[in-house]
N, C-alpha and C positions, 0 to 999 in steps of 0.2 A: 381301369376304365375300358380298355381294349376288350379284355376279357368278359364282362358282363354284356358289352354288345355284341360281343360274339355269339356267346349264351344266347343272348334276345333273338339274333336273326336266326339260328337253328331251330331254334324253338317256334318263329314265326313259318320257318322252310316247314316243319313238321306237320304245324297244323293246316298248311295250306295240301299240304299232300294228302294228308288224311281226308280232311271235307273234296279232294279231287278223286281218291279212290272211292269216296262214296255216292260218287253221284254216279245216276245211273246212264246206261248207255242203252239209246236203242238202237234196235237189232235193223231196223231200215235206213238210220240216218247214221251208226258209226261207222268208222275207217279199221279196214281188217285192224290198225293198230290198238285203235283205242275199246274194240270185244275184244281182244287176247289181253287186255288188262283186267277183264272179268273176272275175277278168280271162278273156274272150272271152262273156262275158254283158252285152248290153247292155238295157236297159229294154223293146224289142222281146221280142225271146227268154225273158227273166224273166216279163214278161206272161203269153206262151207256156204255158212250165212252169203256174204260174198257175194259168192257165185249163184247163190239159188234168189239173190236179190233183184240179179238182171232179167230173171224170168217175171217178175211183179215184184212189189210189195208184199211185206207178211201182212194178211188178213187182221190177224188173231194172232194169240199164243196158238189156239189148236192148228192151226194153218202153217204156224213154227215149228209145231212139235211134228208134224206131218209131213214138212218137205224137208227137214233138216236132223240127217240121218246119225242116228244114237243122244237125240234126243227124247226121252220121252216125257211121260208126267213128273218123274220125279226128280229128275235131272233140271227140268225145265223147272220146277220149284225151287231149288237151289241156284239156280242159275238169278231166278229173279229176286231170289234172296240178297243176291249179292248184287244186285243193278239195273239188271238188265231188264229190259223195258219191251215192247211189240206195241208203236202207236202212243210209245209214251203212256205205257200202262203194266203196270207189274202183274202179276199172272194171277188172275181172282177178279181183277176189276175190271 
């Protein structure tokens, strides 16, 4: 009995992390922590966002790609592949 519930709650832990990896983060409203969970955002580049946050708001993607240095289009495509949002909007929309 023990066993099968144990099973159930791992199994429950899993998909709860999974659907939390997938949602996205945007680039004005997360916490350095939660862009460096980006996959292609590491603590460098979270910083980044950050700090180029305090000077405004990102516009745009292009206005991301544009202050936020070794970003460019294609990076920034991958980037939003994976979450990451400008306005609560993935990079197209």
């Amino acid at each position: 009995m023990f066993h099968s519930i144990l099973k159930a709650t791992i199994g429950l832990v899993a998909c709860l992390a999974t659907a939390w990896a997938m949602a996205g983060v945007d680039a004005n409203k997360g916490s350095a922590a939660e862009l460096a969970g980006v996959k292609g955002i590491g603590p460098v580049v979270s910083k980044v966002i950050v700090d180029e946050r305090k000077a405004g708001k990102f516009k745009d993607w292009a206005d991301f790609i544009k202050r936020v240095k070794g970003v460019g289009d294609a990076r920034a495509a991958k980037l939003s592949a994976a979450g990451l949002t400008v306005n609560d909007k993935p990079l197209g929309k």
